[in-house]
Every structure is written in structure tokens, then in C-alpha cells.
Steps between C-alpha positions, in 0.01 A plus 500: 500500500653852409565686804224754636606829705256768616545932417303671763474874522342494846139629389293759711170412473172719523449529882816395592819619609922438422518376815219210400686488183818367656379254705257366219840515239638302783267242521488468128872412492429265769266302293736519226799347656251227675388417137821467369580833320826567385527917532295750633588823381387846627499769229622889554187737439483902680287699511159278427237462734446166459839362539655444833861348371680849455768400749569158380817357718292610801210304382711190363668506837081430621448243182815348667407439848156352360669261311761242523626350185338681177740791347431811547587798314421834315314447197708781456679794646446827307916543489462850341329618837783357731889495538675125446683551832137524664404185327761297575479600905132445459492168320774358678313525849253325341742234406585480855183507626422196248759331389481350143153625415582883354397618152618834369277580192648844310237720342620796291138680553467731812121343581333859477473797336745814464397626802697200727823654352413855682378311836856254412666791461659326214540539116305211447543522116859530532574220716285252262839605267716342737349209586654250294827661746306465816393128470869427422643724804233305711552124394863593607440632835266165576764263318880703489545458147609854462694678724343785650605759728273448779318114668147486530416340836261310502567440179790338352513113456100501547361237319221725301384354184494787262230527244497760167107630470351605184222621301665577213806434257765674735467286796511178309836614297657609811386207678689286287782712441593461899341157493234544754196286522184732323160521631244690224209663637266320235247590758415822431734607184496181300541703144861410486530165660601290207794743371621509872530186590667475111746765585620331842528168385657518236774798586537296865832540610585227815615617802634414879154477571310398217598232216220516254176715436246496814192664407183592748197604350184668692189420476162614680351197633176468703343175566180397640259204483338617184583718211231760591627550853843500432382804218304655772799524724716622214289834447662680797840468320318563163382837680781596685680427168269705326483831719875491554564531084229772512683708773249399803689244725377407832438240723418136365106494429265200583417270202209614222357188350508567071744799599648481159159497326465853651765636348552730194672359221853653542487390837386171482794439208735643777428173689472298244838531310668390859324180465774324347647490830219394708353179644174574733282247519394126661825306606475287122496869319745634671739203446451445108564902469802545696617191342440645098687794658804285587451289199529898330775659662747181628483658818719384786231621801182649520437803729126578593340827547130515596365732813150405591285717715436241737836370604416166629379425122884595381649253775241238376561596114894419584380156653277373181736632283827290662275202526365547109855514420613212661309233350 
């Protein structure tokens, strides 16, 4: 069976709270790592009501202490809003604080709009130029491969499994130009998935930590007992998803039953064109579509996305799904 992770973004949910957020993104990893996950990544957001993760070592450090053998890791770090000294300190306490089980994804994106750069007080545009410098200067203070002029510690010789993130052609060529595992966020940008995963593979150069090509791909991934509940559940992404492309984020909504029926055409084909990467449905649907998906893309893992507005329904779409999987 290909391996499964779970991408959480710690949802706020209508009448609720970030501090009901954590410990419900807590017990969601719990259920995860019972069932046999293999990662459970927390994504970097600011700035958007409905996402709790902003701070995401603090809130891996939580994930952490819920779990005990599932990875965990950030599904990815913004790098263009940080310093790689930072990083490293950061992510090698969490290396200490759980040994063995730290993932490092690198985004290039800085997870809001231009107004994070004033609150940063950062050129955010101009650090995305020097990124492709600032993974390098940070796999060095984790591993030693360079010399640098100062040691991150925590943070040299921690074992931190470092990850390339993408949406796009860049990530995948420099992904395989430091030979990096890739992880494509087919989730919610699945335009260019082909040509990425194209690009990396075949301009792969092995390193220390990486032999061959190791792709990820994300899908969203609710399932239920039936088709029609597992679509019913899916509507508060689907509208979350909506308002945030139409400039009105907030908190995650409850479900709308025929929520997509509602909707005007150029918002309905919005939803629609991220289908590709999507299995919601009964346990037998979602199997046969995330496995045309790997039978599509030659993918190494599978990482799930999928906030429902109930969160007991997410912990019992992970279970269905693992089980589904298995058989």
C-alpha cells in the first residue's frame, strides 16, 4: 500500500476558537499515528481567520507530544518570511524533542499577502530571490556540509528530513538540482503537476540524502460511509475554498448539502478543475481514485488534505480511508 500522511492547517471553525483548534489538530494527529500514518504535516498560513497553524514549530512541538511514532513536520515553512539560522535552532529542538520523526518542508511562498512583509518587516519579494541560497545555507547548518561562520544549536547533526515544496516549475527544478525529496501541492494548484514532477525526475541529481527521485503528491481526501455524505462534508472546504479566492476568508463553515449546485458557473469550475486531485467519497471511491492518481503520477506517497467542519468526521475520514487502503 503507498504510504498515506496527513496536511493539516489547524482549522477554526464557526463558533470556535484557536485554542479548540489546537487541541482538535492534536487529536487528529493522534488518530493518524494510531491508524498508521506516515507524516502529519502542519502548513504555514498568517494572517487568516480560519487558520490556527501560523506558528508552526510551536504547534508541531503539540502534534509531537500527542503522538509517538508518525513524522511530523511542516508541510512547509514559508523560508522567505524567516532567517535559516532561526530554522535550524527551531527545527533542531524539535529533533530533540523527537528524535527521528522531523520533516522540514521548504516553501518559497510567504503564505499571505504583501501586507505580512510590512508586519515581517521584511522584503518579502526580495528574499523569494535568495532562496535557492537560503535552503543551501540551512541544509548546512542542520548537516555541516558547508562551513559556516557561526553553529546553530540546536541544530547541527539533527536528523531533520528536508523536503523541497512546490506548486510550480521552480520548486521541482530546484528540488532536483539539490536532490531533495519534492512534495507538489496537487491539492489546490494541480495545473502544473505533470510538467513538475517531469522536471524533477528527470533533472534529479542524487545526493547525501537522497539517491533517486522521491515524489509526494497532495490530495484532498474526505471519506465517509457514502458518497453523498462524504460530498456533504466536503462543502465547508468547497466554501472556505471558494470565499478565500474571492477575497472573503474566514472561519471554516458548516457543510451545505448540493453546495456546489448553488454556485455560479465560474465558481463552481473553480472547484471543479481541482478535482483531478481529489478522492471524497465511500471508503471503495476513495480507494479506486487515489489509486488512478498514483497509477497517473508514479507517486512515491500520498499526502491528504481535507478539513471538515465537524472534526470527529476528519479523524473518522483518516480511519476508513487507511482501512480502504489496506485491503
Amino acid at each position: 500500500m503507498i504510504p498515506l500522511s496527513v496536511l493539516d492547517l489547524v482549522p477554526i471553525r464557526e463558533g470556535s476558537d484557536v485554542a479548540q483548534a489546537l487541541t482538535q489538530a492534536g487529536q487528529l494527529a493522534a488518530v493518524a499515528d494510531k491508524a498508521g500514518y506516515k507524516r502529519f504535516w502542519v502548513a504555514e498560513h498568517h494572517a487568516t481567520p480560519g487558520i490556527a497553524g501560523g506558528a508552526t514549530s510551536v504547534v508541531l512541538a503539540h502534534i509531537g507530544h500527542c503522538t509517538s511514532t508518525i513524522r511530523i513536520g511542516a508541510g512547509g515553512i514559508m523560508l522567505p518570511n524567516h532567517n535559516p539560522f532561526v530554522i535550524a535552532e527551531q527545527f533542531g529542538t524539535l529533533d530533540g524533542l523527537f528524535p527521528g520523526r522531523v520533516d522540514l518542508g521548504l516553501g518559497r511562498a510567504p503564505g499571505a499577502g504583501q501586507i505580512l512583509g510590512q508586519a515581517l518587516r521584511k522584503d518579502l519579494h526580495q528574499n523569494a530571490e535568495y532562496f535557492p541560497q537560503d535552503v543551501v545555507e540551512l541544509r548546512a547548518m542542520l548537516t555541516g556540509d558547508i562551513d559556516l561562520p557561526i553553529t546553530a544549536t540546536p541544530g547541527l547533526g539533527a536528523k531533520v528530513e528536508l523536503w523541497m515544496l512546490g506548486s510550480s516549475l521552480f520548486g521541482a527544478q530546484l528540488a532536483a538540482r539539490l536532490g531533495l525529496p519534492y512534495a507538489f501541492a496537487s491539492h489546490f494548484a494541480p495545473d502544473h503537476l505533470d510538467a513538475a514532477l517531469e522536471t524533477y525526475r528527470s533533472h534529479f541529481r542524487p545526493s547525501e540524502a537522497l539517491e533517486k527521485p522521491h515524489v509526494m503528491a497532495a490530495m484532498t481526501m474526505i471519506c465517509a460511509e457514502t458518497d453523498r455524505e462524504a460530498q456533504d462534508l466536503a462543502s465547508s472546504q468547497d466554501q472556505s475554498f471558494v470565499r478565500l479566492r474571492t477575497g472573503d476568508p474566514g472561519k471554516l463553515p458548516p457543510p451545505v448539502p448540493g453546495y456546489r449546485d448553488s454556485l455560479p458557473v465560474s465558481a463552481r469550475a473553480m472547484l471543479d478543475r481541482l478535482d483531478t486531485a481529489r478522492a471524497v467519497g465511500s471508503p471503495q471511491t476513495v480507494r479506486e481514485r487515489i489509486g488512478r492518481f498514483v497509477a497517473r503520477t508514479q507517486a512515491d506517497e500520498i499526502i491528504t488534505s481535507g478539513a471538515t467542519f465537524d472534526p470527529e468526521a476528519r479523524c473518522e475520514s483518516l480511519r476508513l480511508a487507511r482501512a480502504a487502503l489496506a485491503k
